[in-house]
mmCIF entry with sequence, helices, sheets and N, C-alpha, C, O atoms, coordinates in Angstrom:
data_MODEL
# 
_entry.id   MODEL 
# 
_entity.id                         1 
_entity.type                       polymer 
_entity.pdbx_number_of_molecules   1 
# 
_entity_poly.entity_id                      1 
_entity_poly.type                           'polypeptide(L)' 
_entity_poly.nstd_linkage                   no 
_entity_poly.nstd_monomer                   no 
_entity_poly.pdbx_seq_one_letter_code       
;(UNK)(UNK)(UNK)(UNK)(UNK)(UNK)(UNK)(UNK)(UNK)(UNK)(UNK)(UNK)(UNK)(UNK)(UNK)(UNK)
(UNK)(UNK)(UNK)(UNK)(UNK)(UNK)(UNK)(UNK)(UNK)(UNK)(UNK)(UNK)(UNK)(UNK)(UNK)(UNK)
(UNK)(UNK)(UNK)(UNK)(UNK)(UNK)(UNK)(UNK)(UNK)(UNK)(UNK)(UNK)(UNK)(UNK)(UNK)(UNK)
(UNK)(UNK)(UNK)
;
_entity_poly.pdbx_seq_one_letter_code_can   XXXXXXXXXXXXXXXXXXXXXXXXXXXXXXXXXXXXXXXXXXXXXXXXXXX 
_entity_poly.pdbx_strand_id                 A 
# 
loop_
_entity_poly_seq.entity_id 
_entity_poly_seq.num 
_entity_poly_seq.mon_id 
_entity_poly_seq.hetero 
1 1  UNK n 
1 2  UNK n 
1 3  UNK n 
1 4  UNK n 
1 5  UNK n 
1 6  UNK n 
1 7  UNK n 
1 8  UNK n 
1 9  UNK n 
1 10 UNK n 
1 11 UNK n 
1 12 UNK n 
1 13 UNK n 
1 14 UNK n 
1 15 UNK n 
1 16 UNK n 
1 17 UNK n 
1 18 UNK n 
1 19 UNK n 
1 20 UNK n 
1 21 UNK n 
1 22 UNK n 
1 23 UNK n 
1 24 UNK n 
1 25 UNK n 
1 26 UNK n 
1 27 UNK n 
1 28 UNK n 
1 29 UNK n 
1 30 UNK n 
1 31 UNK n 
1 32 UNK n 
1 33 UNK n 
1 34 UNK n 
1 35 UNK n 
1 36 UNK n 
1 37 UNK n 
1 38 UNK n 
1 39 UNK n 
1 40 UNK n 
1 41 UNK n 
1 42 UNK n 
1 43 UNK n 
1 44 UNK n 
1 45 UNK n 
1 46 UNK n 
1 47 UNK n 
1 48 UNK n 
1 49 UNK n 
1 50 UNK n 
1 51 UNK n 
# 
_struct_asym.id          A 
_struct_asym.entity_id   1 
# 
loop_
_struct_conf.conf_type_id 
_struct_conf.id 
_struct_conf.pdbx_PDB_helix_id 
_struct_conf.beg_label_comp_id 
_struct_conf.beg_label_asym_id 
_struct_conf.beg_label_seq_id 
_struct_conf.pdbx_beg_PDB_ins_code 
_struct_conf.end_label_comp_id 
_struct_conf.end_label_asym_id 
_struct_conf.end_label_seq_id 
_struct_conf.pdbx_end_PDB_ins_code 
_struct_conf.beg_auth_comp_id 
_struct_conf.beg_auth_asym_id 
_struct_conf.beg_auth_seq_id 
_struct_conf.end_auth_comp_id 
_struct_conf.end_auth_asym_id 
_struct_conf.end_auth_seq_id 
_struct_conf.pdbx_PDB_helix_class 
_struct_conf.details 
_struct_conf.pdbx_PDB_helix_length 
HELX_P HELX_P1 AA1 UNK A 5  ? UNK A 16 ? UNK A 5  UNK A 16 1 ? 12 
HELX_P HELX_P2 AA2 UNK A 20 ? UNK A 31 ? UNK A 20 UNK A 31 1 ? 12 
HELX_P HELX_P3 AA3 UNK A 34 ? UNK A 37 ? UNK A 34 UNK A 37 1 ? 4  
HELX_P HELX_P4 AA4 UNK A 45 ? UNK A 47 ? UNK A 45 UNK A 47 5 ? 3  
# 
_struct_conf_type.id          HELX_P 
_struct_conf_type.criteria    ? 
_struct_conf_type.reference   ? 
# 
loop_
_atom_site.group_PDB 
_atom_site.id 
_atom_site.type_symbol 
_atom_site.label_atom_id 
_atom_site.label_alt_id 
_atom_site.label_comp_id 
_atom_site.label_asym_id 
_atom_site.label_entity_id 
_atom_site.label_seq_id 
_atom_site.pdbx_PDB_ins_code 
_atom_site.Cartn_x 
_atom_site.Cartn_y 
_atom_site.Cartn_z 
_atom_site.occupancy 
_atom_site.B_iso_or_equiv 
_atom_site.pdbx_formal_charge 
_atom_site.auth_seq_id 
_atom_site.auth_comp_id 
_atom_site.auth_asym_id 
_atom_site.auth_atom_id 
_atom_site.pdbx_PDB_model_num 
ATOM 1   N N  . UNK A 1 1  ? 11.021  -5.207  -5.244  1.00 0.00 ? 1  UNK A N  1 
ATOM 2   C CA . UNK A 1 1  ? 10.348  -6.462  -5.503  1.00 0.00 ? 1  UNK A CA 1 
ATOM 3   C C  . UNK A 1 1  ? 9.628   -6.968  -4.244  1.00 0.00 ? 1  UNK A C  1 
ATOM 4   O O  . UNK A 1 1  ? 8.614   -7.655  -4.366  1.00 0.00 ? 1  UNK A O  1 
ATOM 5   N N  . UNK A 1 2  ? 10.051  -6.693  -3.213  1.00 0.00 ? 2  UNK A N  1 
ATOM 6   C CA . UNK A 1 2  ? 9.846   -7.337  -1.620  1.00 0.00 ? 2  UNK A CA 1 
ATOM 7   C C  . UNK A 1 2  ? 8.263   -6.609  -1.052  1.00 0.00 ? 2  UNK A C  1 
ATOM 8   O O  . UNK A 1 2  ? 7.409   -7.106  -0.317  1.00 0.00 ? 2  UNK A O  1 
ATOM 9   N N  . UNK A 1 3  ? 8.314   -5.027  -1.843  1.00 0.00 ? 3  UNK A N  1 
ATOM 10  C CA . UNK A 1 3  ? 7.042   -4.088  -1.869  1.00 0.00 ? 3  UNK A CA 1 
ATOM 11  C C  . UNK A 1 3  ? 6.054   -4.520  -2.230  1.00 0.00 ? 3  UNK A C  1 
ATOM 12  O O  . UNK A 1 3  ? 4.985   -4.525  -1.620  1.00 0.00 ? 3  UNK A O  1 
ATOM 13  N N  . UNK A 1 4  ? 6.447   -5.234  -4.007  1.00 0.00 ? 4  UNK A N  1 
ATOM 14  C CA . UNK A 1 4  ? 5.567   -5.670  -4.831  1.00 0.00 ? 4  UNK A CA 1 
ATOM 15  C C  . UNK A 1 4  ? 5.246   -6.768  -4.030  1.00 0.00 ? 4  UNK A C  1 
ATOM 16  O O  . UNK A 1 4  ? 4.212   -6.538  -3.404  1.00 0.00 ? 4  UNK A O  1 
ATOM 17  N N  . UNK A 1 5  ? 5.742   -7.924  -3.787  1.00 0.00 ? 5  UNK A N  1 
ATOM 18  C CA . UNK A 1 5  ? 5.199   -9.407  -3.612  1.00 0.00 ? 5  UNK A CA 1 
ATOM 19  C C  . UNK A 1 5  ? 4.708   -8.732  -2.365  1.00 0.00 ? 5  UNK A C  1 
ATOM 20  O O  . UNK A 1 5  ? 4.028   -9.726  -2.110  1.00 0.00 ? 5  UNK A O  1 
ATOM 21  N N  . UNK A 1 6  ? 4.502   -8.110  -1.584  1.00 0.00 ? 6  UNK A N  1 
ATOM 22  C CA . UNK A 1 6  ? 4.062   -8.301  -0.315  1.00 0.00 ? 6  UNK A CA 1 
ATOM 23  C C  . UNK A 1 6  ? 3.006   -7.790  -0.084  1.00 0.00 ? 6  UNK A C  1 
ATOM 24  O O  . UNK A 1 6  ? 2.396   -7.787  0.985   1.00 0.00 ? 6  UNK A O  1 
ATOM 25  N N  . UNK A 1 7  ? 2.506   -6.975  -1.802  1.00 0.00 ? 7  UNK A N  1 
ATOM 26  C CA . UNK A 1 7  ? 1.781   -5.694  -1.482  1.00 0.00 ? 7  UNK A CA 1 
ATOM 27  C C  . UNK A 1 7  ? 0.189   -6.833  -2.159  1.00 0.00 ? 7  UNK A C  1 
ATOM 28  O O  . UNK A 1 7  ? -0.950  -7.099  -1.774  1.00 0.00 ? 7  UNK A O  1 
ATOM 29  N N  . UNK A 1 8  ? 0.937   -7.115  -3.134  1.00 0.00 ? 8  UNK A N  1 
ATOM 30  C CA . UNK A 1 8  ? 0.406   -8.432  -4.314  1.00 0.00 ? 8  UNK A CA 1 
ATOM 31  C C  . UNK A 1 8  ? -0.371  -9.430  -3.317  1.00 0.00 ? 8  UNK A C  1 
ATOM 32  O O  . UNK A 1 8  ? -1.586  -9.612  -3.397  1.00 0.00 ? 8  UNK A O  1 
ATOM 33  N N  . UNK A 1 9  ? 0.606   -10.169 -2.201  1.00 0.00 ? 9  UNK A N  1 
ATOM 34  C CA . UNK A 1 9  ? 0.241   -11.626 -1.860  1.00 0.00 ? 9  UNK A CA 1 
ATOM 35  C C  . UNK A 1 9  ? -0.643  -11.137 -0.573  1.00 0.00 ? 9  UNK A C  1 
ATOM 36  O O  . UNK A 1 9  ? -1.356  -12.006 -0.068  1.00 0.00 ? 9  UNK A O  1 
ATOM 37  N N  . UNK A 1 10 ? -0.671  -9.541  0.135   1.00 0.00 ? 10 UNK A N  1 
ATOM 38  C CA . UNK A 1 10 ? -1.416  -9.010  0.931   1.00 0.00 ? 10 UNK A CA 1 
ATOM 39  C C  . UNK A 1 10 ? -3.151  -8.832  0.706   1.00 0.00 ? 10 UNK A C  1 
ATOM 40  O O  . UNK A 1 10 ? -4.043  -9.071  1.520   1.00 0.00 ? 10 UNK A O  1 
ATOM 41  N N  . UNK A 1 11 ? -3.250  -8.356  -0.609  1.00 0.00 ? 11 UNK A N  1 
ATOM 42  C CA . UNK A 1 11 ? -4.485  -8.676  -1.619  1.00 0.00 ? 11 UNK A CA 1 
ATOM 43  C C  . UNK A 1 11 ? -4.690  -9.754  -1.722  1.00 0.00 ? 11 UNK A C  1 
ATOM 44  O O  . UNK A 1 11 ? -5.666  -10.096 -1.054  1.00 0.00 ? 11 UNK A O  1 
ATOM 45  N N  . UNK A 1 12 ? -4.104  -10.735 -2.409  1.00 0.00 ? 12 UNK A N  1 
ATOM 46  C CA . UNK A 1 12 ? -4.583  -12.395 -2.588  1.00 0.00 ? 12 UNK A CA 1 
ATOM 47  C C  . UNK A 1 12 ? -5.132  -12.887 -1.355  1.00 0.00 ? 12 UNK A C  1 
ATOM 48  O O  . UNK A 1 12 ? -6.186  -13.524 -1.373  1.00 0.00 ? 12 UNK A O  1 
ATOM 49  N N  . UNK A 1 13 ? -4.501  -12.645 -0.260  1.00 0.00 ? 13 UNK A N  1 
ATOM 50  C CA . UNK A 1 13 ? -4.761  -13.321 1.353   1.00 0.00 ? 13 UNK A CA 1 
ATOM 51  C C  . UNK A 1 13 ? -6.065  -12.328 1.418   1.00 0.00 ? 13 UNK A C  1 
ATOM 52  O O  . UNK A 1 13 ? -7.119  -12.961 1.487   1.00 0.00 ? 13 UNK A O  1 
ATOM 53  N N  . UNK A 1 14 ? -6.167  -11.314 1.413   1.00 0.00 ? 14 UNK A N  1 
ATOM 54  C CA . UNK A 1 14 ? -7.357  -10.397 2.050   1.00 0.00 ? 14 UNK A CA 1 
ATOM 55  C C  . UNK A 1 14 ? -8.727  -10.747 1.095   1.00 0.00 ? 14 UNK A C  1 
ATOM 56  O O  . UNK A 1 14 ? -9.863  -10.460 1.475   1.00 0.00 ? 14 UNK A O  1 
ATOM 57  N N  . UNK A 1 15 ? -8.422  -11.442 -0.261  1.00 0.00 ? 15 UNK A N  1 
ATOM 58  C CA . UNK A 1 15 ? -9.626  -10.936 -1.153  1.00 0.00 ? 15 UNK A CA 1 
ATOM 59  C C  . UNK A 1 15 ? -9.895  -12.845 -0.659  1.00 0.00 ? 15 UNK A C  1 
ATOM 60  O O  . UNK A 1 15 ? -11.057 -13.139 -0.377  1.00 0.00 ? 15 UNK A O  1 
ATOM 61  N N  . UNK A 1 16 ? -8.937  -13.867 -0.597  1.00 0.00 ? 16 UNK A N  1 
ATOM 62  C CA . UNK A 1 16 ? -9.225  -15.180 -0.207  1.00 0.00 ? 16 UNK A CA 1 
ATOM 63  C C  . UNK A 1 16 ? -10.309 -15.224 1.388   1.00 0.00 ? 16 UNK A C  1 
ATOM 64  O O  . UNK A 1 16 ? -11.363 -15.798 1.661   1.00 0.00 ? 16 UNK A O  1 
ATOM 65  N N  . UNK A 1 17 ? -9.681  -14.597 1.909   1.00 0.00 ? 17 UNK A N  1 
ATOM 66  C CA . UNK A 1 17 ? -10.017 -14.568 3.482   1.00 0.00 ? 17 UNK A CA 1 
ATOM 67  C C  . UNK A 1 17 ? -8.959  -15.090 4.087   1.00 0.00 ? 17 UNK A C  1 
ATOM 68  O O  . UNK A 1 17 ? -8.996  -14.700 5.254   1.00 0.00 ? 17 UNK A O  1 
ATOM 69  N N  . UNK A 1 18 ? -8.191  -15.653 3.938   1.00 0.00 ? 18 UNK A N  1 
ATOM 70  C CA . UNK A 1 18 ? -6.947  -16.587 4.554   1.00 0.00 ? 18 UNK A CA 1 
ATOM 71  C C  . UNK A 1 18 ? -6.344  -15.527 5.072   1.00 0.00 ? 18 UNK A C  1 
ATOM 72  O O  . UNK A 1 18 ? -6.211  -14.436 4.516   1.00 0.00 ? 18 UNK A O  1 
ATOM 73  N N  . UNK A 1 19 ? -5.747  -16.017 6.790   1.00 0.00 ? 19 UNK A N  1 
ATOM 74  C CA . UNK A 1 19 ? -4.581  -15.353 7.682   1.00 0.00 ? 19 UNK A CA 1 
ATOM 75  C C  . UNK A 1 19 ? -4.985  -13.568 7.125   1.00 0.00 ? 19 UNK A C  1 
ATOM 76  O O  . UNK A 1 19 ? -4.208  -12.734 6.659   1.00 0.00 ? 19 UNK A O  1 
ATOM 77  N N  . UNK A 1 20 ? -6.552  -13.443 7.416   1.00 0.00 ? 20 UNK A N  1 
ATOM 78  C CA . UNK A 1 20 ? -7.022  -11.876 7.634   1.00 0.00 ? 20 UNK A CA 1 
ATOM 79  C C  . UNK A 1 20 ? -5.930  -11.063 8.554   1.00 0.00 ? 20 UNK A C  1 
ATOM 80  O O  . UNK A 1 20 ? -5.119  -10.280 8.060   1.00 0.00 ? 20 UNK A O  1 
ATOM 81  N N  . UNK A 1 21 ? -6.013  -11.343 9.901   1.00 0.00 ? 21 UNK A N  1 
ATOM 82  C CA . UNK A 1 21 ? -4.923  -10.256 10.807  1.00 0.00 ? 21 UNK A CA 1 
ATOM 83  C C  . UNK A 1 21 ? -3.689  -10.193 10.316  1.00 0.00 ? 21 UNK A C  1 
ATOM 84  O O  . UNK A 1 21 ? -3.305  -9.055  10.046  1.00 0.00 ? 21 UNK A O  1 
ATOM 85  N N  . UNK A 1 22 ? -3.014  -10.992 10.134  1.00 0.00 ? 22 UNK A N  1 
ATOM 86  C CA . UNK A 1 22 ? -1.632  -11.174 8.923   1.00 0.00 ? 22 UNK A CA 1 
ATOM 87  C C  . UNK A 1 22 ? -1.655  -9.848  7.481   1.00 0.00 ? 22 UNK A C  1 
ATOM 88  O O  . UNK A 1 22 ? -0.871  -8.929  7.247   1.00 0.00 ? 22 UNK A O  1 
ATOM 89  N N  . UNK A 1 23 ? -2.930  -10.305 6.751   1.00 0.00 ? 23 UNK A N  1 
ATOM 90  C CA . UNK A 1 23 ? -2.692  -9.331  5.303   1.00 0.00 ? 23 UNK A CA 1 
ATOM 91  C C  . UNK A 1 23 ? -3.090  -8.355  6.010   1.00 0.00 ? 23 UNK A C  1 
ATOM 92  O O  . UNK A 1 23 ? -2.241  -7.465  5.956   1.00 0.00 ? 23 UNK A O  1 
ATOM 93  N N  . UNK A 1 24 ? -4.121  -8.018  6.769   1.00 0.00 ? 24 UNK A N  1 
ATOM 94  C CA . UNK A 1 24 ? -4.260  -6.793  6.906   1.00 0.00 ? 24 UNK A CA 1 
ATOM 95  C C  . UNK A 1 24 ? -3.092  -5.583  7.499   1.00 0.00 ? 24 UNK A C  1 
ATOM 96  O O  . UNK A 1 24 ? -3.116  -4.393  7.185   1.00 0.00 ? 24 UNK A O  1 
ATOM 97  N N  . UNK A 1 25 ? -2.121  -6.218  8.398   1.00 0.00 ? 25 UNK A N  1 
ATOM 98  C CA . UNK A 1 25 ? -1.304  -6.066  9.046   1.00 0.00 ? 25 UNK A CA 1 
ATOM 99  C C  . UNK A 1 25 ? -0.214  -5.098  8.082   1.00 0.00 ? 25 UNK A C  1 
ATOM 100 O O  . UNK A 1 25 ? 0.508   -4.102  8.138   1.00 0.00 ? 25 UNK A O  1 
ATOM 101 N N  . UNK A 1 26 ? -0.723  -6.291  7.084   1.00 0.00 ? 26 UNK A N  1 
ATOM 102 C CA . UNK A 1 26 ? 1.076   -5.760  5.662   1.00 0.00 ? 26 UNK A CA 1 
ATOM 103 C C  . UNK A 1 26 ? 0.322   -4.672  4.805   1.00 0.00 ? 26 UNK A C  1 
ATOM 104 O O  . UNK A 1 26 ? 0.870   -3.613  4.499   1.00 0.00 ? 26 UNK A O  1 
ATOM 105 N N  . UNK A 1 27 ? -0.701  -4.926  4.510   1.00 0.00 ? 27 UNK A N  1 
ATOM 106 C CA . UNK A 1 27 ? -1.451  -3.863  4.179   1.00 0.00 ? 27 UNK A CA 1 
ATOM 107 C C  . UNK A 1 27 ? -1.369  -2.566  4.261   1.00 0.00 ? 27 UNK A C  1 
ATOM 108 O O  . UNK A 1 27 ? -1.029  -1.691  3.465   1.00 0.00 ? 27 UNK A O  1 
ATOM 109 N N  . UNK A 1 28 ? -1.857  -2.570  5.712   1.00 0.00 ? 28 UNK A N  1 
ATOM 110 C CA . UNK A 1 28 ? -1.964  -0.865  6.353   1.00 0.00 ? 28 UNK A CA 1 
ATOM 111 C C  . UNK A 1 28 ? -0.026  -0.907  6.587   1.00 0.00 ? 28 UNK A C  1 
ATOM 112 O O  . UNK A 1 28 ? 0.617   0.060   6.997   1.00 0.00 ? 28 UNK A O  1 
ATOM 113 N N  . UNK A 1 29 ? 0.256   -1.542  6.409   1.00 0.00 ? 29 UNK A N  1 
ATOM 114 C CA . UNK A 1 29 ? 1.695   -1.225  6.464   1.00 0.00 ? 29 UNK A CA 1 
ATOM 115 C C  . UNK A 1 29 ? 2.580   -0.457  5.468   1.00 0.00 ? 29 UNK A C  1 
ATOM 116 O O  . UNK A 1 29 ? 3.614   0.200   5.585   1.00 0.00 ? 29 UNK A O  1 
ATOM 117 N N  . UNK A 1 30 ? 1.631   -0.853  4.255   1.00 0.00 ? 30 UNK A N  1 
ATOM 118 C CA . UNK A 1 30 ? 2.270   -0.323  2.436   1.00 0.00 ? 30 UNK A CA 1 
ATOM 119 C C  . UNK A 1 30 ? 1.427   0.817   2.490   1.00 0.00 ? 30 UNK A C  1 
ATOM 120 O O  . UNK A 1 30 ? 1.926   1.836   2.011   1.00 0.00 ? 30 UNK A O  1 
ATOM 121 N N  . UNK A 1 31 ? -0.022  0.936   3.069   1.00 0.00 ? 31 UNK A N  1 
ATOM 122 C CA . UNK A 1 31 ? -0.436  1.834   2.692   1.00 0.00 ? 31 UNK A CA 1 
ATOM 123 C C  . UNK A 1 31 ? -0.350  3.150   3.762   1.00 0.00 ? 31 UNK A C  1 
ATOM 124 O O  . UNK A 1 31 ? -0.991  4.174   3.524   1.00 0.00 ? 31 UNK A O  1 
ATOM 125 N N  . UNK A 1 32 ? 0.570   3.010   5.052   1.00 0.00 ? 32 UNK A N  1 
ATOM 126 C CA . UNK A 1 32 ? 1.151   3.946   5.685   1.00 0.00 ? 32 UNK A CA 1 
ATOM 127 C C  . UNK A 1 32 ? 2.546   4.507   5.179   1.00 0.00 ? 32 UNK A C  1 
ATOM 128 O O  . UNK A 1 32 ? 3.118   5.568   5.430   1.00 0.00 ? 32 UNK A O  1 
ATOM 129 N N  . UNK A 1 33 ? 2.841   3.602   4.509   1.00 0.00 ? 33 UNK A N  1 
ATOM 130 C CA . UNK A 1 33 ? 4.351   4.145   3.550   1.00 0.00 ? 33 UNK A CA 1 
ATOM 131 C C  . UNK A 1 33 ? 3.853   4.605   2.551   1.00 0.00 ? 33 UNK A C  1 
ATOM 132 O O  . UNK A 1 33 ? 4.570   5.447   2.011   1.00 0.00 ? 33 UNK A O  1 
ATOM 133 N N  . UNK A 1 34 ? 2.668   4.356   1.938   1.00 0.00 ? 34 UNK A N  1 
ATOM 134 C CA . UNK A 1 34 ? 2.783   5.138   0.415   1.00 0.00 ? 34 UNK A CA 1 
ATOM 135 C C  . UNK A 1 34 ? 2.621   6.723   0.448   1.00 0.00 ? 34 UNK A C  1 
ATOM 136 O O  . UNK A 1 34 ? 3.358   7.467   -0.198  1.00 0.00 ? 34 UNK A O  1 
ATOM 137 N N  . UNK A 1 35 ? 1.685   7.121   1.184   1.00 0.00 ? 35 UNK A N  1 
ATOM 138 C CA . UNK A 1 35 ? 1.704   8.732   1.017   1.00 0.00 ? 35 UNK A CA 1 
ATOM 139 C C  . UNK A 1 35 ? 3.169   9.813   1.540   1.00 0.00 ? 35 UNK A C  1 
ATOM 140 O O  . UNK A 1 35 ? 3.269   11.040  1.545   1.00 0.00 ? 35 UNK A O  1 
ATOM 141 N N  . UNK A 1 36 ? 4.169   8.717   1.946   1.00 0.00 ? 36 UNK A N  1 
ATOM 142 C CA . UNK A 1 36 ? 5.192   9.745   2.553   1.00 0.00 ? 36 UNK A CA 1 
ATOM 143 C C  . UNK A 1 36 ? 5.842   9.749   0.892   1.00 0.00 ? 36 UNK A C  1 
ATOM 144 O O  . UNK A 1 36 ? 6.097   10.878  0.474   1.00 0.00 ? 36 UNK A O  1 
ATOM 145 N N  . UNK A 1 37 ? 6.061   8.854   0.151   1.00 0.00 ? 37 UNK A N  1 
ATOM 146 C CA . UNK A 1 37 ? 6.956   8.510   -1.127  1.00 0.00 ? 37 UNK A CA 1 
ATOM 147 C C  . UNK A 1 37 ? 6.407   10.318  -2.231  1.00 0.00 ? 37 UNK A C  1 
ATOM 148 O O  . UNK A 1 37 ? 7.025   11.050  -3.004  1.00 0.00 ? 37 UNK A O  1 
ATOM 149 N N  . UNK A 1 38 ? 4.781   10.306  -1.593  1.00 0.00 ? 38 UNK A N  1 
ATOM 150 C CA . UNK A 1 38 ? 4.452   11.749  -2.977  1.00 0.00 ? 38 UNK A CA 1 
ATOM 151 C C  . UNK A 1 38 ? 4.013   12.536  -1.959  1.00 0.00 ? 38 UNK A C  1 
ATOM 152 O O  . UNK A 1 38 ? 2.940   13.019  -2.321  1.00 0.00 ? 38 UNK A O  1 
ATOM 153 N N  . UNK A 1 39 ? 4.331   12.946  -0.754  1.00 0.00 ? 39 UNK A N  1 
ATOM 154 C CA . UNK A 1 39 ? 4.339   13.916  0.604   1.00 0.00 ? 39 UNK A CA 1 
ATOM 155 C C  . UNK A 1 39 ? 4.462   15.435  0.112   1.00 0.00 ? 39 UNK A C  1 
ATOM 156 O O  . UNK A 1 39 ? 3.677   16.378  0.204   1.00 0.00 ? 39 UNK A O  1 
ATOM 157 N N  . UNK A 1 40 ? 6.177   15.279  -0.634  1.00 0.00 ? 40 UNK A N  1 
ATOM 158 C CA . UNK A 1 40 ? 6.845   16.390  -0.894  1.00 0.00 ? 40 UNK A CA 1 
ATOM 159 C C  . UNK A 1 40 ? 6.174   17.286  -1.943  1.00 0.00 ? 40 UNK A C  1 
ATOM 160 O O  . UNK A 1 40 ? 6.512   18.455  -2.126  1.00 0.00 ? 40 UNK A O  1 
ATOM 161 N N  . UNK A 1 41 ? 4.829   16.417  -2.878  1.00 0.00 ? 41 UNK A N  1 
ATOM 162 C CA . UNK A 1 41 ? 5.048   17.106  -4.283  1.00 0.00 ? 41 UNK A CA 1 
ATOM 163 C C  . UNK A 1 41 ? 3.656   17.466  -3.811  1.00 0.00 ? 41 UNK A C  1 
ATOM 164 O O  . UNK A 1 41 ? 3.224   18.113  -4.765  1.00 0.00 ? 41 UNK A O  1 
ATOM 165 N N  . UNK A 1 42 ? 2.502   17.418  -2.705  1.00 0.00 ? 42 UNK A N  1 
ATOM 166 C CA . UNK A 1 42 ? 1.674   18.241  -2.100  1.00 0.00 ? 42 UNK A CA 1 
ATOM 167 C C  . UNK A 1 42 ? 0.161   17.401  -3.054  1.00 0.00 ? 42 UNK A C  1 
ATOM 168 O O  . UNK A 1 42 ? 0.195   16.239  -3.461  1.00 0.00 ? 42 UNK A O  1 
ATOM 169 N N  . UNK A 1 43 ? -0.726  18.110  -3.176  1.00 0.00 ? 43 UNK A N  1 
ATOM 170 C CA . UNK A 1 43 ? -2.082  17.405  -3.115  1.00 0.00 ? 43 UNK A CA 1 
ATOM 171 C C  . UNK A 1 43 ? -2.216  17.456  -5.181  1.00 0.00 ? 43 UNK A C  1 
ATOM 172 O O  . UNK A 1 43 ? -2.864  16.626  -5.819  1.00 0.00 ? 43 UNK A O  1 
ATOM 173 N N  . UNK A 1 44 ? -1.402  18.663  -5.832  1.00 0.00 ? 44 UNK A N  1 
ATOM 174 C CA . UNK A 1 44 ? -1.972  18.633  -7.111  1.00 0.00 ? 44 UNK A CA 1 
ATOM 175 C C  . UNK A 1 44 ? -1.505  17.388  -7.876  1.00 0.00 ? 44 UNK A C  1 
ATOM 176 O O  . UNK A 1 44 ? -0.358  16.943  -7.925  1.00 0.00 ? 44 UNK A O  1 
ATOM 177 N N  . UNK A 1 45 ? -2.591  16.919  -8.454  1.00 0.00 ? 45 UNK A N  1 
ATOM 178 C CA . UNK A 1 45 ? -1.973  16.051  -9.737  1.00 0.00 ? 45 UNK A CA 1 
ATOM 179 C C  . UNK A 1 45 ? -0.753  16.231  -10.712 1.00 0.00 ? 45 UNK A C  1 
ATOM 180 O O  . UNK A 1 45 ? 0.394   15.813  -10.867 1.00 0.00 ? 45 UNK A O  1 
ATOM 181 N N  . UNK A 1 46 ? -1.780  17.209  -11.354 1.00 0.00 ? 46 UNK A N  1 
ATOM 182 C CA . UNK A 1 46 ? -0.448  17.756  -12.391 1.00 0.00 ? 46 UNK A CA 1 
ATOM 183 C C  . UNK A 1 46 ? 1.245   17.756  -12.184 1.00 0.00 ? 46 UNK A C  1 
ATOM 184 O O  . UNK A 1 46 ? 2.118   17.661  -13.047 1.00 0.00 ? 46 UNK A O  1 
ATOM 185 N N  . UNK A 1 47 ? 1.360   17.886  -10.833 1.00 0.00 ? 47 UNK A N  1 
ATOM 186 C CA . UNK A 1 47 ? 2.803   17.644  -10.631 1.00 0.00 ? 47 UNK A CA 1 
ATOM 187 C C  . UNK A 1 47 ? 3.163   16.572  -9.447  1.00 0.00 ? 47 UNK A C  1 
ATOM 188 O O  . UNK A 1 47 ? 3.937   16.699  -8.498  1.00 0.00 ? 47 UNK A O  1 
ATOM 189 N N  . UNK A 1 48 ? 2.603   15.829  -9.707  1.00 0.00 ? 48 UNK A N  1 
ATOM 190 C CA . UNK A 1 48 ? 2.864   14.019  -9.619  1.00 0.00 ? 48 UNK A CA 1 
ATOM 191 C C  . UNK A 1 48 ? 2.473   14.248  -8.053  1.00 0.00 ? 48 UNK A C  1 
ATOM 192 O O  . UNK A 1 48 ? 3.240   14.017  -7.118  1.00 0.00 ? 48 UNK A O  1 
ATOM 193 N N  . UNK A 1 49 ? 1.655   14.553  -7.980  1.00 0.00 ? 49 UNK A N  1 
ATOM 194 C CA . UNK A 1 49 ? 1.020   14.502  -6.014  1.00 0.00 ? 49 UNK A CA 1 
ATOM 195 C C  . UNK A 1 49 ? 0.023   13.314  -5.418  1.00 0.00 ? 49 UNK A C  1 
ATOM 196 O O  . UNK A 1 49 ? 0.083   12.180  -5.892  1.00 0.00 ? 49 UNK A O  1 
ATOM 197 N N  . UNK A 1 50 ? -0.659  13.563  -4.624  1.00 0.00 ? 50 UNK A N  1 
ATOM 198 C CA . UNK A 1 50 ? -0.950  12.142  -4.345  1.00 0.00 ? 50 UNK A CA 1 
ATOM 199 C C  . UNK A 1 50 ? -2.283  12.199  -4.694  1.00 0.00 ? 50 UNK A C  1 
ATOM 200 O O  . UNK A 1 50 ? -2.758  11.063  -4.723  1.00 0.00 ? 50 UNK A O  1 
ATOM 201 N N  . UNK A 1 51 ? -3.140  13.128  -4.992  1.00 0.00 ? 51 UNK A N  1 
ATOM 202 C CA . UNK A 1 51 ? -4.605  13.366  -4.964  1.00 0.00 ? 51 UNK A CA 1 
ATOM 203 C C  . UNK A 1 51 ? -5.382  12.119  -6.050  1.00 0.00 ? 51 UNK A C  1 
ATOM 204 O O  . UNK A 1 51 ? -6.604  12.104  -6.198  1.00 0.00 ? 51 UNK A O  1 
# 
């Protein structure tokens, strides 16, 4: 839930303009964690990868 709201209220702040260095911050933060979560299953779709 803490992913979601943070990932959610990171967008709202970035697409508002409000506290930019802040969302951007949490941002590249979710989106440096997301590619390790489908790392293992390599580039194809078909078997749930990240492409």
């Amino acid at each position: 839930m803490a992913a979601v709201g943070g990932r959610i209220g990171c967008g709202l702040l970035l697409a508002t303009g409000l506290l930019t260095p802040f969302a951007a911050t949490g941002a590249i933060g979710a989106m440096t964690v997301a590619p390790t979560v489908k790392w293992r299953d390599g580039l194809r779709v078909q078997n749930d990868g990240y492409e």
